[in-house]
Structure formats: structure tokens, C-alpha cells
N, C-alpha and C positions, 0 to 999 in steps of 0.2 A: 494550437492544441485545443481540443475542445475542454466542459467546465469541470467534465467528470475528472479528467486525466491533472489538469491544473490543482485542483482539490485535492485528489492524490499524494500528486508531488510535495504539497504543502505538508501533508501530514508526513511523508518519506521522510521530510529532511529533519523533520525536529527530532527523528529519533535511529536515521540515520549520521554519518561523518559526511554526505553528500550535499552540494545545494541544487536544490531544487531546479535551478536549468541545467546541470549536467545528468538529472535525470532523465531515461527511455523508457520508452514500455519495452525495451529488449534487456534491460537494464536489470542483472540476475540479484535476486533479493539476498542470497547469501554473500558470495562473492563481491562482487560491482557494490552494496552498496554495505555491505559488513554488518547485517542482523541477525543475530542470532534467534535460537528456539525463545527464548526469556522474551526478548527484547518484541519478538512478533506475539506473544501474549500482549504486553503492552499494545503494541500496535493495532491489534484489533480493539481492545478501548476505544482509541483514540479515533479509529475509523467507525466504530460505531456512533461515536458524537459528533464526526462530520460530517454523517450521511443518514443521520437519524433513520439506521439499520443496523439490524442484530447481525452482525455476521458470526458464519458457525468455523469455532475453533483451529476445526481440523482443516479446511477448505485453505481457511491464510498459512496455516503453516507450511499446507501440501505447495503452496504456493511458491515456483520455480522463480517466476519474473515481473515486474510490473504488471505486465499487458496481463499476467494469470491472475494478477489482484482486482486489476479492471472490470475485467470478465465476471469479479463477483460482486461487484458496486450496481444494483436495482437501476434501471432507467428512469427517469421522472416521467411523470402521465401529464 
């Protein structure tokens, strides 16, 4: 898996009930890994200090599955 998705997973699991290799990027953020609306408030925190990036509120909530949380983690230059 590439560093982005690894990075990811790392932050998933501290604040999911999942560990971090039964995570996918198919892997539905409500359902499959049981985060609620509160819980993805936190979550963007905590993705903001690992990818030293603002993410916007609405984007991670609207957010179905891993891979749609991916898709909004900036590429490095």
C-alpha cells in the first residue's frame, strides 16, 4: 500500500474499533468501521495533524469510504 493510505489507516484505527490491516479503501466509514458524525469531527483533527492539511468539515463527513477520504489527502510535491 502506498504512504498516503498507510498514514490513513493509522489515524482509522485510533479512533475506529478496527485494526488498521483489516482496513480498505472499500472499507464503508460508517458501517465497516463504526464512526459516527461526532467521532469524524475528531477525525478530521487528527487528519489534519497527520498530513499537515486543513481538511474542510463537510468533505470528511460527506465521506462514504476510505478511498473518498484518500481522494481528499493533498499529494506531496
Amino acid at each position: 500500500m502506498n504512504e498516503k493510505f498507510r498514514r490513513l489507516t493509522r489515524v482509522l484505527e485510533r479512533w475506529s474499533k478496527v485494526a488498521s490491516e483489516d482496513i480498505t479503501p472499500q472499507s464503508e466509514i460508517d458501517g465497516g468501521l463504526d464512526i459516527d458524525s461526532i467521532t469524524r469531527l475528531e477525525l478530521v483533527l487528527a487528519m489534519n495533524k497527520e498530513f499537515g492539511h486543513t481538511f474542510d468539515d463537510v468533505d470528511v463527513l460527506d465521506a462514504k469510504t476510505v478511498s473518498d477520504l484518500l481522494k481528499l489527502v493533498p499529494t506531496s510535491d
